[in-house]
N, C-alpha and C positions, 0 to 999 in steps of 0.2 A: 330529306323532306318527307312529311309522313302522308299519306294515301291522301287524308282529306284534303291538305294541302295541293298536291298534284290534282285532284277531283275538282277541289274551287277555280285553278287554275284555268283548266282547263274549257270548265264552264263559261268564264270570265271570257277568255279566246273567245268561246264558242257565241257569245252573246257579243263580242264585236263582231265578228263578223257577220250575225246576222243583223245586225244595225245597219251595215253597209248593204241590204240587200233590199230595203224597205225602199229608198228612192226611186233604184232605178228600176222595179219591178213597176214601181207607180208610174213610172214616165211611159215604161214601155204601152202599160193599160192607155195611159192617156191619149198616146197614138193609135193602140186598135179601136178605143171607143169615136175618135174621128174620122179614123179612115172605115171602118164595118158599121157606124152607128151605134148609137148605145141598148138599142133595144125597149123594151116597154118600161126601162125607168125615164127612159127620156121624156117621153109624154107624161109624165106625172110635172117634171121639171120643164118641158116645152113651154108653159106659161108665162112662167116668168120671165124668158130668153127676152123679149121685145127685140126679136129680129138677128140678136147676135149670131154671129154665125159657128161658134162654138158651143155646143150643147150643154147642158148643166152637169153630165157625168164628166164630160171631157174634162171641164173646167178643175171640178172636186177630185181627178185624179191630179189633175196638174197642179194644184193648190197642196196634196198631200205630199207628194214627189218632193215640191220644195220647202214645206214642213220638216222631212225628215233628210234633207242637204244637209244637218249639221254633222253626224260623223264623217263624211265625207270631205266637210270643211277643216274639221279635225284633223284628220288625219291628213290632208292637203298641205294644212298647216306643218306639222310634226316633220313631213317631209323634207319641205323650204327653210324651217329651221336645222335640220340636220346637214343638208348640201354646204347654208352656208355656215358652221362647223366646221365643217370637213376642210373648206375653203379656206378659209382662216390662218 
């Protein structure tokens, strides 16, 4: 295999797995923006909440988080097909 080839590869790797890093960094945010508060963007969004008790950052991280679940559906997937393969 010649250099670019192993270099594309690699890349490829290197871009799944930071696919799979994008959720749960998001979910993590979504828990510190409601347990520490979200800080001065919340009052920009504070308006609109009409009483909810989750804030408007909270929410846009949790909404992003599960945005980008689908590599990890993927690859959940890829999994469950392989065991039962194996099983077979």
């Amino acid at each position: 295999m010649s250099d670019a080839r192993t270099g594309d590869a690699v890349a490829l790797g290197a871009a799944d797995w930071l696919s799979l890093a994008a959720a749960p960094v998001f979910a993590i945010m979504a828990l510190l923006t409601a347990a520490l508060g979200g800080g001065p963007a919340d009052i920009l969004c504070s308006a609109a909440q009409g009483g909810f008790p989750i804030s408007g950052m909270t929410m846009m991280y949790g909404l992003m988080s599960l945005f980008h679940a689908g590599p990890w559906l993927k690859l959940m997937s890829s999994r469950k097909t392989r065991v039962r393969g194996a099983q077979d």
